[in-house]
C-alpha positions as CSV (number, residue, x, y, z in Angstrom):
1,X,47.8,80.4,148.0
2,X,51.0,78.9,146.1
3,X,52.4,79.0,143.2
4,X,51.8,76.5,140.7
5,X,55.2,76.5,139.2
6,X,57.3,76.5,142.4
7,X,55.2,75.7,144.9
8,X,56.1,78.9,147.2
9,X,53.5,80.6,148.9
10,X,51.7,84.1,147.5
11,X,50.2,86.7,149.4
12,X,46.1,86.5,148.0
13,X,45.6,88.9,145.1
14,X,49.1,89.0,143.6
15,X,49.9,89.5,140.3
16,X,53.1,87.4,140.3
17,X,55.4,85.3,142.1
18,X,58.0,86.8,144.6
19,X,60.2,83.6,144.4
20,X,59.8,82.8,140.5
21,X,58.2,85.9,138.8
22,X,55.4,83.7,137.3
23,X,52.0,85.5,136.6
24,X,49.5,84.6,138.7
25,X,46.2,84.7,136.3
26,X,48.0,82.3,134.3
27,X,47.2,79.0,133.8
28,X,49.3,76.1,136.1
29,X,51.2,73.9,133.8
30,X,49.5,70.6,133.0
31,X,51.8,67.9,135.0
32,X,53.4,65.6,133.3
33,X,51.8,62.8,132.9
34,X,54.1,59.6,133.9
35,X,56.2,57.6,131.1
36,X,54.9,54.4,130.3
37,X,57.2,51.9,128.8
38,X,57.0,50.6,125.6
39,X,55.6,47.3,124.8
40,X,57.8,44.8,124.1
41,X,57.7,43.4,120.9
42,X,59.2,41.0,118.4
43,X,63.2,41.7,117.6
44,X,63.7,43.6,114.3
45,X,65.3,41.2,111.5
46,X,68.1,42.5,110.1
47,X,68.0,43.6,106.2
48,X,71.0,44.4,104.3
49,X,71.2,47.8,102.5
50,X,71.0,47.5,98.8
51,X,74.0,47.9,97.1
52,X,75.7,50.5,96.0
53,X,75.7,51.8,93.0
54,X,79.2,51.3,91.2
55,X,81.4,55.5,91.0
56,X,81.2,56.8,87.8
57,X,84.3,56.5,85.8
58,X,85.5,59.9,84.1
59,X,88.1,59.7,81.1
60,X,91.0,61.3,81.0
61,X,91.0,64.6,78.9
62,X,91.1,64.9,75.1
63,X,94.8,66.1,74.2
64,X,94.2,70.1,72.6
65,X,93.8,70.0,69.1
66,X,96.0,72.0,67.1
67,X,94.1,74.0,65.1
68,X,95.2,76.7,62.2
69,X,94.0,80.0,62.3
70,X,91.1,80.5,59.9
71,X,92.7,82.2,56.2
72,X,93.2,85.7,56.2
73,X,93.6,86.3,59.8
74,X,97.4,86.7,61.3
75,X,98.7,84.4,63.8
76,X,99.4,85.9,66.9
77,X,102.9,87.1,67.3
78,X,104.8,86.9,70.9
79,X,106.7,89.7,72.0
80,X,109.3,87.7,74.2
81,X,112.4,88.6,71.5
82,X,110.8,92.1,71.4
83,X,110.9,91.7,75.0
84,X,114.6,90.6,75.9
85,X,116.1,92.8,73.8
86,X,114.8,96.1,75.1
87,X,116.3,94.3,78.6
88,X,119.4,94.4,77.2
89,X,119.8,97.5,75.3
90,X,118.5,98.7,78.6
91,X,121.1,97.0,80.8
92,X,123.9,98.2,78.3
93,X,122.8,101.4,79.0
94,X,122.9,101.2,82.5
95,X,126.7,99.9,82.3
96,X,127.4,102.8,80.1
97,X,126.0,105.6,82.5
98,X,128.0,103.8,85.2
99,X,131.3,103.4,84.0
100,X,131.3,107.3,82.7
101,X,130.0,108.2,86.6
102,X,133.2,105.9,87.8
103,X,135.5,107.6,85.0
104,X,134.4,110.8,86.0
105,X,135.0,110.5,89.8
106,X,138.6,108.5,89.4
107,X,139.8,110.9,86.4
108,X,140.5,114.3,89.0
109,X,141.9,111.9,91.9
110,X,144.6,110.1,89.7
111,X,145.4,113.8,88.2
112,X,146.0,115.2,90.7
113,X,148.1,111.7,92.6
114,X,150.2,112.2,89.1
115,X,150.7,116.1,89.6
116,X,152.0,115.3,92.8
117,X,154.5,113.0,93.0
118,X,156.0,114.0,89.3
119,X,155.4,110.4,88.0
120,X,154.1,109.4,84.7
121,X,150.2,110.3,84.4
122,X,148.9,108.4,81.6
123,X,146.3,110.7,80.5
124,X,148.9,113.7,79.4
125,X,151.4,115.5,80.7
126,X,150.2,117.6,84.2
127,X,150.3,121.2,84.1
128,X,153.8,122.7,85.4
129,X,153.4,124.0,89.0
130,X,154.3,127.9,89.7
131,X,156.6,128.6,92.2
């Protein structure tokens, strides 16, 4: 016996195929039956697609309309000036804290440059050295 899908030969009574694995008890696949060409006929006639339709034109956007608030009801304020000027107290601030942190780290060095050399120390007369 053979097998009906690839044709190689089967021992009688197996269950499937040793080449293809294909089940035995199954039905063979119907052959294909051959292609027959299509008649000829007449050539189609060529029909132009209707036309198409014409885009849709879309107008520009309305400019906003001002519109006042309705009576009794308070504009609403912007906190920009608000804003800016707690920067600047801010950065004021800032430059304060630094130039005491500079003061306080140049005020020792030039005292004790001045107590030194016995020149003029502009920020009052150094303390006399004991011998």
């Amino acid at each position: 016996m053979n097998c009906p899908y690839c044709s190689n030969p089967v021992a009688d009574g197996a269950a499937f195929c040793g080449n293809c694995g294909a089940k035995m008890d199954a039905p063979a696949a119907p052959a294909a039956a051959p292609v027959q060409p299509a008649p000829v006929s007449e050539p189609a006639v060529y029909t132009a697609p209707p036309p198409l339709e014409p885009a849709p034109v879309f107008a520009p956007p309305e400019a906003p309309v001002y519109m006042p608030p309705a009576p009794g009801v308070a504009p609403k304020k912007s906190n920009r000036n608000m804003i800016i000027i707690v920067v600047v107290i801010l950065l004021l601030l800032c430059c304060c804290c630094l130039a005491v942190v500079i003061v306080s780290q140049i005020l020792p060095i030039l005292a004790a440059l001045g107590s030194q050399s016995g020149s003029y120390f502009p920020f009052g007369t150094p303390t006399p050295r004991l011998k």
